[in-house]
C-alpha positions in Angstrom: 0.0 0.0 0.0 1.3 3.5 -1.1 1.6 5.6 2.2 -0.3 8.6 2.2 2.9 11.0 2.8 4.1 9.3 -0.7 0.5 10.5 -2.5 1.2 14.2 -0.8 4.6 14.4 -2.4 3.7 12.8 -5.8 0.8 15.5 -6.0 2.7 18.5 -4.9 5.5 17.2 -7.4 3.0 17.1 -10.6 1.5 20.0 -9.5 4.7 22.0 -9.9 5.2 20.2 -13.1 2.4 21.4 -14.3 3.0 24.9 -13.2 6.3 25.0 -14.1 5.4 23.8 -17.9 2.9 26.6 -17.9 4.2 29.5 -17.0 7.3 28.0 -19.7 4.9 28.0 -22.5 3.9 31.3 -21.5 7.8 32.6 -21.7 7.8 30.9 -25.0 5.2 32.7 -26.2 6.4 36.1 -25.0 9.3 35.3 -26.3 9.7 32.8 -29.0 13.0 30.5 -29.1 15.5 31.3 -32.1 14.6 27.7 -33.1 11.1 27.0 -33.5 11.0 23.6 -31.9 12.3 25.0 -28.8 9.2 26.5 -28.2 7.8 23.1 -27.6 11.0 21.4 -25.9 10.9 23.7 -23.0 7.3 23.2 -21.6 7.7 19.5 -22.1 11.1 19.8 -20.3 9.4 21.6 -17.5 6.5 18.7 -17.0 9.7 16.2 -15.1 12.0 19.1 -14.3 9.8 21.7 -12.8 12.6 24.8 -11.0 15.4 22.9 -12.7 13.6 23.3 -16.1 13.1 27.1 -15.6 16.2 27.7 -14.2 17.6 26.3 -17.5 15.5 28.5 -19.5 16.5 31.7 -17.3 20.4 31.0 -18.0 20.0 29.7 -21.7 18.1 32.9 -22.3 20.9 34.8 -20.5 23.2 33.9 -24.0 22.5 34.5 -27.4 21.9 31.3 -29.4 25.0 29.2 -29.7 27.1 31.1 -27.4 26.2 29.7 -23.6 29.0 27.7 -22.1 29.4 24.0 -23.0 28.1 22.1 -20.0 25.0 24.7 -20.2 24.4 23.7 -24.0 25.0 19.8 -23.3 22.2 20.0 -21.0 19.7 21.6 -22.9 20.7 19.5 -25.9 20.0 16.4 -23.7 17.0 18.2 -22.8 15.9 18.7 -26.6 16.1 14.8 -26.4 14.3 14.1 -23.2 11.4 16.6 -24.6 10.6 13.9 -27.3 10.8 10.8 -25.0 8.3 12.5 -22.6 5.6 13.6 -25.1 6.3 10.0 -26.4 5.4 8.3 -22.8 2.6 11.1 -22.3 1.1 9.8 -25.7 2.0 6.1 -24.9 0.3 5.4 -21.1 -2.4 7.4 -22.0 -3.2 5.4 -25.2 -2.7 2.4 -23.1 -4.9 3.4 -20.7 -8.0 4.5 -23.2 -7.0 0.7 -25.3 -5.3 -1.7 -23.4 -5.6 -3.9 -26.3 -2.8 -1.8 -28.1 -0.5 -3.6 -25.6 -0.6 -6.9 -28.1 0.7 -5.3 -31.1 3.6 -4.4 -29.0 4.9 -8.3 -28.1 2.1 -8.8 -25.0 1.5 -12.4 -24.9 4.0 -13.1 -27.8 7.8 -11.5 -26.9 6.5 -10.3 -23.2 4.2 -11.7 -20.7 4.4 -8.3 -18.7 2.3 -5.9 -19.7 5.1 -3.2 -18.4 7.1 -4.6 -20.8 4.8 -4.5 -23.6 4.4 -0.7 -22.4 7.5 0.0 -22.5 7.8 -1.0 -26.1 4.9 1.3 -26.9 7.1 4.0 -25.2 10.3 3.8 -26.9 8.9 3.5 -30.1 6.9 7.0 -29.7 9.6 8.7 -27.8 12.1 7.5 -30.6 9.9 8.6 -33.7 8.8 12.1 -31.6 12.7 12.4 -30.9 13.7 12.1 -34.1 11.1 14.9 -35.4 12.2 16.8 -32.7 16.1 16.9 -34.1 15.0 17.1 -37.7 13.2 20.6 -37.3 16.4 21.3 -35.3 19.2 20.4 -37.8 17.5 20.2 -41.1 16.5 24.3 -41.1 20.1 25.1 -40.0 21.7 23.4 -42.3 19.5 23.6 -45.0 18.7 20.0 -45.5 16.0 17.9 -47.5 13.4 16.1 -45.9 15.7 12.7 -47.0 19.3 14.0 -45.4 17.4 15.9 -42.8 16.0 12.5 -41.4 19.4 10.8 -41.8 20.9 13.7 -40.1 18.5 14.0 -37.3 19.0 10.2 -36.6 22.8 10.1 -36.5 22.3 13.4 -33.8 19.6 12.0 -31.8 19.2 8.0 -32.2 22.1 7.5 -29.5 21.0 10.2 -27.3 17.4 8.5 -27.5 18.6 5.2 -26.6 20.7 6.7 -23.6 17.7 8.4 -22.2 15.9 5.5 -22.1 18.3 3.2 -20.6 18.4 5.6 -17.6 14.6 6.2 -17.4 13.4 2.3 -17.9 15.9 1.3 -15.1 14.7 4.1 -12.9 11.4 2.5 -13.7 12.5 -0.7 -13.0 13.9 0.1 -9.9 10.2 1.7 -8.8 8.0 -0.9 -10.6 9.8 -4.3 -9.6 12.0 -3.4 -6.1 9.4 -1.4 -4.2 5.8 -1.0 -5.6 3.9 -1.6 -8.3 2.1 1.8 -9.9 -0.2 2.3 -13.3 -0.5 5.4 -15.3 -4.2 6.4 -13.4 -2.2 7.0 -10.0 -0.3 10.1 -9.2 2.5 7.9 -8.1 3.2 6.3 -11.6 3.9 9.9 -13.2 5.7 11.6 -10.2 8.2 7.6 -10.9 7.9 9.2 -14.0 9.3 12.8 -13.5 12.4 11.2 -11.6 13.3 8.4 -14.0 13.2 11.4 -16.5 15.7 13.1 -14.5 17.8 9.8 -14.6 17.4 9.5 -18.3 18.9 13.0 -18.3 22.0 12.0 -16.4 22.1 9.2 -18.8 21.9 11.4 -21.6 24.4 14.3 -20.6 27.7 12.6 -21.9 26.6 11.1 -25.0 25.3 14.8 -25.6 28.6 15.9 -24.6 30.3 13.7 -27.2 27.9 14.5 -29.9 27.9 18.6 -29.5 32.3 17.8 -29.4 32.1 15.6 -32.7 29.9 18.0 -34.9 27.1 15.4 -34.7 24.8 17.6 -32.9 23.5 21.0 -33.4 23.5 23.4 -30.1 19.9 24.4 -29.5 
């Protein structure tokens, strides 16, 4: 049984989200990002990262584009990623919650007898496709690709990153869902797991960003 200190912390937690991804969409649209897509990164950013996502904002802002320091640019490159994987989950646990059924074209009962596991097929398939978008209307306008190269160049900048994220924020998951309590996507508990396995996927995430912003691979946002 969830204790009901756990529920109070988990709803103060979404609430600031929430909040937090509010009042970024409304700094947004104040002030629109020099790339476009930014404009949607940042309130997504802010639905796991709450202060840490405006904070972020606030000292990115502080620069002009492509000039704030390096460990400032990794993490909101590695943000840019984490925006995709968590519209991807949003979009994901939702659907499976309206269609459970949608679980079976995703290996239930065939490749997994978990449902989580099934799930979390579902997720990384959105989060990859969204991600990939995501880097596409980053990289393709600056460099003044195609639709064809700008795919091909969006997945060498982001497919890694992706895959980092994810390892962080399914064993975050893991750790929550199999070692202390088991929590679905109608609780307040599931998506307050889910804020901090985001914020594991972004610790995952910061040095392959690192190495792809060093290599050229990656465009700062």
């Amino acid at each position: 049984m969830i204790p009901s200190w756990l529920h109070f912390v988990a709803s103060l937690s979404i609430g600031i989200g929430l909040a937090s991804a509010l009042l970024l969409a409304f700094q947004v649209w104040r002030r629109p990002e020099h790339m476009a897509v930014m404009n949607w990164v940042w309130p997504l950013v802010g639905l796991f990262a709450g202060p840490l996502a405006l904070w972020l904002h606030r000292r990115h802002g502080q620069y002009g584009h492509g000039k704030a320091p390096f460990p400032l640019a990794v993490a909101v490159a590695a943000c840019h990623c984490g925006a995709g994987c968590s519209l991807g989950d949003l979009i994901a646990e939702s659907l499976v919650l309206i269609a459970p059924a949608t679980l079976f074209w995703f290996g239930l009962g065939t490749i997994w007898n978990e449902p989580i596991f099934a799930g979390w097929t579902l997720d990384f398939v959105l989060a990859f496709a969204i991600g990939i978008v995501f880097q596409f209307f980053s990289i393709a306008p600056m460099r003044g690709l195609g639709v064809r190269n700008g795919i091909v160049a969006a997945l060498k900048a982001d497919a890694l990153s992706l895959t980092a994220w994810q390892v962080g924020m399914y064993g975050f998951m893991a750790i929550v869902q199999f070692g202390l309590f088991r929590v679905t996507a109608e609780t307040v508990e599931f998506w307050f797991a889910m804020q901090l396995a985001m914020l594991a996927g972004l610790a995952t995430a910061y040095p392959v960003n690192w190495w792809l912003l060093k290599a050229g691979i990656k465009e700062t946002m």
